[in-house]
OpenMM code with the backbone's topology and positions (N, CA, C; nanometers):
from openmm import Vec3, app, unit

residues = "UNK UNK UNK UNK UNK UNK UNK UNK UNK UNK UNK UNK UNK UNK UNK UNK UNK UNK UNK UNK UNK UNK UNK UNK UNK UNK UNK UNK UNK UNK UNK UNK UNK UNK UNK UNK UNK UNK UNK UNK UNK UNK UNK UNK UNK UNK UNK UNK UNK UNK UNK UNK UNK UNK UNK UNK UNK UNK UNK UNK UNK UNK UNK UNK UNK UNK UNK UNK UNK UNK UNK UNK UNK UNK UNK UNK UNK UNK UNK UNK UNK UNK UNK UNK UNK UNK UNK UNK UNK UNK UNK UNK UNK UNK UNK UNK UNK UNK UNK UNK UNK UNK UNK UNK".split()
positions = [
    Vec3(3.5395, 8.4954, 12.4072),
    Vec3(3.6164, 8.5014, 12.2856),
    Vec3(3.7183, 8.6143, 12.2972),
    Vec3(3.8473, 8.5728, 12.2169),
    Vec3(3.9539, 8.7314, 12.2134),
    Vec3(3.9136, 8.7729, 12.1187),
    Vec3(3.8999, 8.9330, 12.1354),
    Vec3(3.9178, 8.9598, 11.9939),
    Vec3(3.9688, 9.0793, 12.0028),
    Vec3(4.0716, 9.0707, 11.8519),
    Vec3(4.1593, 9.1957, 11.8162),
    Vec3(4.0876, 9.2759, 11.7232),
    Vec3(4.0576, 9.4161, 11.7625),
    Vec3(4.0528, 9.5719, 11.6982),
    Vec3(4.1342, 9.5722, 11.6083),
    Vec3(4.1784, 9.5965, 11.5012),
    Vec3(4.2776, 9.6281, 11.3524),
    Vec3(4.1980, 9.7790, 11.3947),
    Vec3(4.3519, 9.8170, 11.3446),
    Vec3(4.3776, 9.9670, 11.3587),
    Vec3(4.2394, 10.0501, 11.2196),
    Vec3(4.1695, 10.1351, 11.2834),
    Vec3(4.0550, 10.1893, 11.1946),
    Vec3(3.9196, 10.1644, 11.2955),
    Vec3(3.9199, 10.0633, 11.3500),
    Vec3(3.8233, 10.0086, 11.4077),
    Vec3(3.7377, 10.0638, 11.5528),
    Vec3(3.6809, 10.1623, 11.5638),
    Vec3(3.6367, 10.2201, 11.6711),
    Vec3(3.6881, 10.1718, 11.8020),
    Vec3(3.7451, 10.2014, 11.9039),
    Vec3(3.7493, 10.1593, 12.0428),
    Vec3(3.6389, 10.1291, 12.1474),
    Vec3(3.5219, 10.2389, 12.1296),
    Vec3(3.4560, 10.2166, 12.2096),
    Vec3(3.3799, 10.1274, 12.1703),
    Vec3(3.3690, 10.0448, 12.0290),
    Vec3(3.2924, 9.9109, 12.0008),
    Vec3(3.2870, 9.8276, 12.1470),
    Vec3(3.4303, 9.8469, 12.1806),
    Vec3(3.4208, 9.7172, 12.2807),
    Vec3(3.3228, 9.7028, 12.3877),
    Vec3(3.2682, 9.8123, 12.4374),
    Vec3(3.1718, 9.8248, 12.5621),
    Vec3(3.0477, 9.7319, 12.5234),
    Vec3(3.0287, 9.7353, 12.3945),
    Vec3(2.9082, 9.6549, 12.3210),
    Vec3(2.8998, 9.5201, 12.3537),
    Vec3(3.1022, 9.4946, 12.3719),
    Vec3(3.0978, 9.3508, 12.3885),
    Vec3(3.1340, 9.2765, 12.5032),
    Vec3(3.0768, 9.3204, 12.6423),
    Vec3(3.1510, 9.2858, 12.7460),
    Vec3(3.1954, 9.1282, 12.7625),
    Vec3(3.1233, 9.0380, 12.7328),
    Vec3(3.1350, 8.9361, 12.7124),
    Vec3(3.2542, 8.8531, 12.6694),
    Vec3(3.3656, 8.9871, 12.5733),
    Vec3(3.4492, 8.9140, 12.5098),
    Vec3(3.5804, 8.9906, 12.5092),
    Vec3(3.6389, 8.9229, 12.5511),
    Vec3(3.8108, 8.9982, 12.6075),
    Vec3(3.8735, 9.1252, 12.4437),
    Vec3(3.8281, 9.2245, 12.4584),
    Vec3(3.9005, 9.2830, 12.3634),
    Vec3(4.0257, 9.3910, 12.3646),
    Vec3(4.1059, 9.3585, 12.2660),
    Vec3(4.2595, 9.4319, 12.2769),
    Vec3(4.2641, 9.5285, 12.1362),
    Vec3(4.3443, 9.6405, 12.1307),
    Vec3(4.3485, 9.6728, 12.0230),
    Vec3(4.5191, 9.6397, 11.9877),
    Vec3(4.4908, 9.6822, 11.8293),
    Vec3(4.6251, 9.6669, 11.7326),
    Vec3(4.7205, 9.7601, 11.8458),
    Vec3(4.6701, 9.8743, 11.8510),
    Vec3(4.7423, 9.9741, 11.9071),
    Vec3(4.8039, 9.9177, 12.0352),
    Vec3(4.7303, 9.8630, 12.1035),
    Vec3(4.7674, 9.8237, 12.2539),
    Vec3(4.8425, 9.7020, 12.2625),
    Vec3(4.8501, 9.6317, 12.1849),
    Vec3(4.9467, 9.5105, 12.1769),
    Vec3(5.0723, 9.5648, 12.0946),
    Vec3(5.0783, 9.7187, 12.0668),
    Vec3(5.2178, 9.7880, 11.9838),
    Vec3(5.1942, 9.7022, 11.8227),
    Vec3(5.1138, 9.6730, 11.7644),
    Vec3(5.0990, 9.6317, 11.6298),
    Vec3(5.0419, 9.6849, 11.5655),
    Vec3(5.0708, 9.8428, 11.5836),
    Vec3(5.0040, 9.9679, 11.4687),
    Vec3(5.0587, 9.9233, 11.3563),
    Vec3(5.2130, 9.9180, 11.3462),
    Vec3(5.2965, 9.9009, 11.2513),
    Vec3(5.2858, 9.8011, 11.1225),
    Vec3(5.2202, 9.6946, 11.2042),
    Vec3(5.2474, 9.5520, 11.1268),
    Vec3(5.1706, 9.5725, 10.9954),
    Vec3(5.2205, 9.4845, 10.8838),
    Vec3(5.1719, 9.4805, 10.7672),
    Vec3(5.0210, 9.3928, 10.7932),
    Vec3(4.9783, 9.3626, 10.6976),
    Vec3(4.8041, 9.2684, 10.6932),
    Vec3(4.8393, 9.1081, 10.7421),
    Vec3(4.9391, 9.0779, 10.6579),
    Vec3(4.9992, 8.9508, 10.6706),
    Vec3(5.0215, 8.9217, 10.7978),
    Vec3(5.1462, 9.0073, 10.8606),
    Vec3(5.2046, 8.9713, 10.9705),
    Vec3(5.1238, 9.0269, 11.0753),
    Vec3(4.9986, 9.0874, 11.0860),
    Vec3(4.8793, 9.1553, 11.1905),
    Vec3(4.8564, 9.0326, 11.1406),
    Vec3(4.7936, 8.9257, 11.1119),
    Vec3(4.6963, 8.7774, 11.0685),
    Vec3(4.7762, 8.7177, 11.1995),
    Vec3(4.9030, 8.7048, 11.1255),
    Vec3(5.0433, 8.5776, 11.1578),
    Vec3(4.9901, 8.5852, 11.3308),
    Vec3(5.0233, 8.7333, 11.3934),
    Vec3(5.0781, 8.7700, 11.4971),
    Vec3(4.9173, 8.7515, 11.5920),
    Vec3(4.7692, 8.7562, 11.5219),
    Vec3(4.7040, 8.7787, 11.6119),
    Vec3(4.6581, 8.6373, 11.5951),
    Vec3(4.7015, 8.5824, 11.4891),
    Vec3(4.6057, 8.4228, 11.5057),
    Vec3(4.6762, 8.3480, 11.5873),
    Vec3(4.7607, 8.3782, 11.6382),
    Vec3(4.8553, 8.2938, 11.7761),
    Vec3(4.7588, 8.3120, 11.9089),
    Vec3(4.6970, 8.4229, 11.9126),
    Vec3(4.5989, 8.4599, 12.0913),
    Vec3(4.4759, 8.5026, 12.0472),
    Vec3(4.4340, 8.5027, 11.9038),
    Vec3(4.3264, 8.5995, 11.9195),
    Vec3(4.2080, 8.4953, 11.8740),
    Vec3(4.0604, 8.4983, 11.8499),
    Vec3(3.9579, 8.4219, 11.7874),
    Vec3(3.9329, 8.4729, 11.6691),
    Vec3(3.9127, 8.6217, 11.7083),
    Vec3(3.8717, 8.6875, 11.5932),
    Vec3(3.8919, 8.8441, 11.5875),
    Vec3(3.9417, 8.9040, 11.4599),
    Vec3(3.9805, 9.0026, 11.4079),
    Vec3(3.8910, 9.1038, 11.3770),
    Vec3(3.8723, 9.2223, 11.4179),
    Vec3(3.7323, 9.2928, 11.3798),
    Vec3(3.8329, 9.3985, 11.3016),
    Vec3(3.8149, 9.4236, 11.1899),
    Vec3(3.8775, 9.5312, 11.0533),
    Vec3(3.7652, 9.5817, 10.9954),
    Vec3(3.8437, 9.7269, 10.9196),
    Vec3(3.7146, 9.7914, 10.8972),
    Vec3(3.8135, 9.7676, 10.7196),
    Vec3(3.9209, 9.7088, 10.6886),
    Vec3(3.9951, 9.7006, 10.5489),
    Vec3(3.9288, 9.6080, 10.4686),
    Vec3(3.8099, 9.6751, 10.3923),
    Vec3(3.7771, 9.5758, 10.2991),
    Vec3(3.7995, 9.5293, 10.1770),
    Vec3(3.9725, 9.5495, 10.2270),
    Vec3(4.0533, 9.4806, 10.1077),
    Vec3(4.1111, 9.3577, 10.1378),
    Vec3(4.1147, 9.3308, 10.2522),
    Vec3(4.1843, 9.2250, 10.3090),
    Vec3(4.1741, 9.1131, 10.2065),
    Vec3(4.0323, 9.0490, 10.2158),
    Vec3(4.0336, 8.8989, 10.1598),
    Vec3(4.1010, 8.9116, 10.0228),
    Vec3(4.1552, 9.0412, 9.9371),
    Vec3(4.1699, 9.0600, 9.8324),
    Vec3(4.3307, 9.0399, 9.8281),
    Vec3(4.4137, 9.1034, 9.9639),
    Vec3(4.5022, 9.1520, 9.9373),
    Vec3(4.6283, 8.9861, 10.0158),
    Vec3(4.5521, 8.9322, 10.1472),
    Vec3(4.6114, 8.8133, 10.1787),
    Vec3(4.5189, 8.6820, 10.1544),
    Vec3(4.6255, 8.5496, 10.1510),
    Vec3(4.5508, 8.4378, 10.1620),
    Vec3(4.4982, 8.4176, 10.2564),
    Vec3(4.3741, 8.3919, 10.3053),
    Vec3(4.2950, 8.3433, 10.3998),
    Vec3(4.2007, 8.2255, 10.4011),
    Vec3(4.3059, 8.1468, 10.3121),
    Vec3(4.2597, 7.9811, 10.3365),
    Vec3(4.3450, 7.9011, 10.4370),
    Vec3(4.2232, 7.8002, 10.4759),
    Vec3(4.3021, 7.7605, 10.6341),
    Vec3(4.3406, 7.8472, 10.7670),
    Vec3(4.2867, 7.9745, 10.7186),
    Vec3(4.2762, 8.1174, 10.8771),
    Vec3(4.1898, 8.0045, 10.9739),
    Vec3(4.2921, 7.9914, 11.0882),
    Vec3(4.1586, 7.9964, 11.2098),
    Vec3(4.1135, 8.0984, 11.2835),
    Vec3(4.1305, 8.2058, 11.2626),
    Vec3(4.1163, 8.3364, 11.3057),
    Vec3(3.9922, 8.3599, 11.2129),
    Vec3(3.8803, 8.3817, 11.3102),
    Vec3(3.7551, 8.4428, 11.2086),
    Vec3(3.7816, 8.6196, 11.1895),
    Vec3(3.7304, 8.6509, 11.1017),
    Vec3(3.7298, 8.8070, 11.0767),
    Vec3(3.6324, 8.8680, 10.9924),
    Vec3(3.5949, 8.9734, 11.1170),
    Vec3(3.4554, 9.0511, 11.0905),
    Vec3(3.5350, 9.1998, 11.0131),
    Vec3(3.4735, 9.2121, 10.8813),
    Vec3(3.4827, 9.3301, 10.8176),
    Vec3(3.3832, 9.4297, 10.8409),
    Vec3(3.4221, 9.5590, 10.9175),
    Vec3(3.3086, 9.6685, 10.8933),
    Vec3(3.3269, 9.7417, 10.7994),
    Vec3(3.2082, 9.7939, 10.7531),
    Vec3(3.2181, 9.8828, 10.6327),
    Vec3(3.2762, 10.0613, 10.6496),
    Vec3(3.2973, 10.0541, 10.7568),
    Vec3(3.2953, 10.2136, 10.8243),
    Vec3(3.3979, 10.2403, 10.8959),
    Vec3(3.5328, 10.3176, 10.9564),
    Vec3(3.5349, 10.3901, 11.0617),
    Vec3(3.4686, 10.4836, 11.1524),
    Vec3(3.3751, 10.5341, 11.1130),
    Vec3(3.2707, 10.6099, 11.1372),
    Vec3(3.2044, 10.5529, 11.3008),
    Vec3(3.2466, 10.5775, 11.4013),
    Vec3(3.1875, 10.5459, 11.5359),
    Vec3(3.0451, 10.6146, 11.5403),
    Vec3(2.9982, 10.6655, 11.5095),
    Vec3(2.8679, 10.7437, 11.4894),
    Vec3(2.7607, 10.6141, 11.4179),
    Vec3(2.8337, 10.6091, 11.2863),
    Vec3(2.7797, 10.4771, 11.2309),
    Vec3(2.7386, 10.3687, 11.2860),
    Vec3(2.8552, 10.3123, 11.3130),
    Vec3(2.8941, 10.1779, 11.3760),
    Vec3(2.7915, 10.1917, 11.4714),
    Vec3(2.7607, 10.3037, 11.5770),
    Vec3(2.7286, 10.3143, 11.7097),
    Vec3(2.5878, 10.2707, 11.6921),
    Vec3(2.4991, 10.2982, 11.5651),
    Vec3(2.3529, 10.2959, 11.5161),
    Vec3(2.3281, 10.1740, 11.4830),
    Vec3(2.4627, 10.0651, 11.4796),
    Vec3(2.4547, 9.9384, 11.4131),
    Vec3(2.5118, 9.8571, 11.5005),
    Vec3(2.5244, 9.8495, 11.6372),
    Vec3(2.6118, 9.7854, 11.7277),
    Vec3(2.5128, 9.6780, 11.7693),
    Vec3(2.3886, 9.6481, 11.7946),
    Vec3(2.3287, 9.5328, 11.8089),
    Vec3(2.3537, 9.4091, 11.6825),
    Vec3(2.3764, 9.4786, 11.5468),
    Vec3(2.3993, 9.3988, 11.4495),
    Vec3(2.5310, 9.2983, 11.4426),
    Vec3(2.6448, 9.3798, 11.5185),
    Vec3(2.7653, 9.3656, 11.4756),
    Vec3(2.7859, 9.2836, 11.6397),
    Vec3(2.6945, 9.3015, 11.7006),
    Vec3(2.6862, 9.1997, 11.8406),
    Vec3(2.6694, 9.0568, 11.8043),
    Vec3(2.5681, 9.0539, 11.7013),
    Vec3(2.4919, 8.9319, 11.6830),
    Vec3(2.5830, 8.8395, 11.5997),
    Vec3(2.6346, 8.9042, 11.4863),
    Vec3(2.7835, 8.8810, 11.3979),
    Vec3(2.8834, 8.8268, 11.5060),
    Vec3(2.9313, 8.9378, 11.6019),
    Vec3(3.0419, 8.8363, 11.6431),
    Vec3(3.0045, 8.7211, 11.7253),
    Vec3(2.8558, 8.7267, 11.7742),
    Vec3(2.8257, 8.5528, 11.8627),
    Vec3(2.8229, 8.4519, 11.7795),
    Vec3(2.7648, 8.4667, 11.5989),
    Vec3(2.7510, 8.3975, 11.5087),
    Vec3(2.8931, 8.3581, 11.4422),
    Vec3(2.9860, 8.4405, 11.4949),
    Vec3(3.0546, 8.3776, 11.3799),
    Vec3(3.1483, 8.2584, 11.3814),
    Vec3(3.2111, 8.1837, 11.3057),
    Vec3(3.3072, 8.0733, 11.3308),
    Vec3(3.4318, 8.0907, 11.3285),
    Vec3(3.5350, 8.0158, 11.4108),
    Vec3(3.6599, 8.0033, 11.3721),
    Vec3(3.6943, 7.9597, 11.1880),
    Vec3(3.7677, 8.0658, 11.1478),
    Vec3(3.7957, 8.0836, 10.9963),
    Vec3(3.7111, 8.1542, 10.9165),
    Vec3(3.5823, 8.1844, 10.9767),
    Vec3(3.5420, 8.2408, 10.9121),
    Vec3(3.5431, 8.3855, 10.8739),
    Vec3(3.4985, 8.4599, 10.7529),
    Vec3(3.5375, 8.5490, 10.6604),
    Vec3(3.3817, 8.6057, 10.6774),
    Vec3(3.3311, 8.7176, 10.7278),
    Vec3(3.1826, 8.8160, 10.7177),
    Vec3(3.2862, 8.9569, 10.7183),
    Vec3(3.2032, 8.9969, 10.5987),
    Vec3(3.1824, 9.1588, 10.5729),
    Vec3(3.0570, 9.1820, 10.5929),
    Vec3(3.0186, 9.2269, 10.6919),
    Vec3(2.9077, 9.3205, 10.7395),
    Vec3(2.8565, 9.4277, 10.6063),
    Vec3(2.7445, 9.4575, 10.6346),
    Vec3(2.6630, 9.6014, 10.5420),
    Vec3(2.5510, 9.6512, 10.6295),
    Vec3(2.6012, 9.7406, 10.6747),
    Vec3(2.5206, 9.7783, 10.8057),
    Vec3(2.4675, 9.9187, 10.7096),
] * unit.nanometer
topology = app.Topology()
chain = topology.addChain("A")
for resn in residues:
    res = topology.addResidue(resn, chain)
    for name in ("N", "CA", "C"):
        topology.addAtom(name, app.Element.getBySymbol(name[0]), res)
C-alpha cells in the first residue's frame, strides 16, 4: 500500500510499516498545500492518508474519497510509539474510502 504522512504525523511511524511504501507531505514538497488540495494531490498515487487533523472530516467533503484516511489523535511520537501495533493493525484493516479516527 502507499501511504502519505500529512504534515504533524510522526516520521519514524514508518519503520512500523515496512510493508508499505511510505512518503511524507514534506518530501513530496506538499507542506504548503491546503486539506483540499493535500486530498486532490495525494488521491492521484497514494491508498491512504495517515493525519493526525481531527478536523478534517469536518472541514472537507469526503464522499466518494478513494483515498482511505487514518486519523491519529496525537503528534506526540512518544505516544504514538506505545500504540504502534494498534495503528499497524488499522492500516492492514482499512479500506479504500474509508474514514477511521483512531483512540489510542
Amino acid at each position: 500500500m502507499k501511504i502519505l504522512f500529512d504534515q504533524g504525523t510522526p516520521a519514524p511511524l514508518r519503520f512500523a510499516l515496512p510493508n508499505h511504501s511510505v512518503t511524507t507531505a514534506f518530501e513530496k514538497g506538499w507542506s504548503n498545500l491546503s486539506n483540499g488540495d493535500l486530498l486532490r494531490e495525494a488521491e492521484r498515487e497514494f491508498d491512504l492518508l495517515i493525519t493526525t487533523d481531527k478536523n478534517l472530516e469536518y472541514q472537507q467533503n469526503l464522499v466518494r474519497r478513494r483515498i482511505a484516511i487514518l486519523v491519529l489523535p496525537t503528534t506526540s511520537w512518544p505516544k504514538i510509539q506505545l500504540h504502534q501495533s494498534k495503528i499497524v493493525v488499522a492500516v492492514e484493516n482499512i479500506k479504500s474510502g474509508d474514514y477511521v479516527a483512531l483512540d489510542l
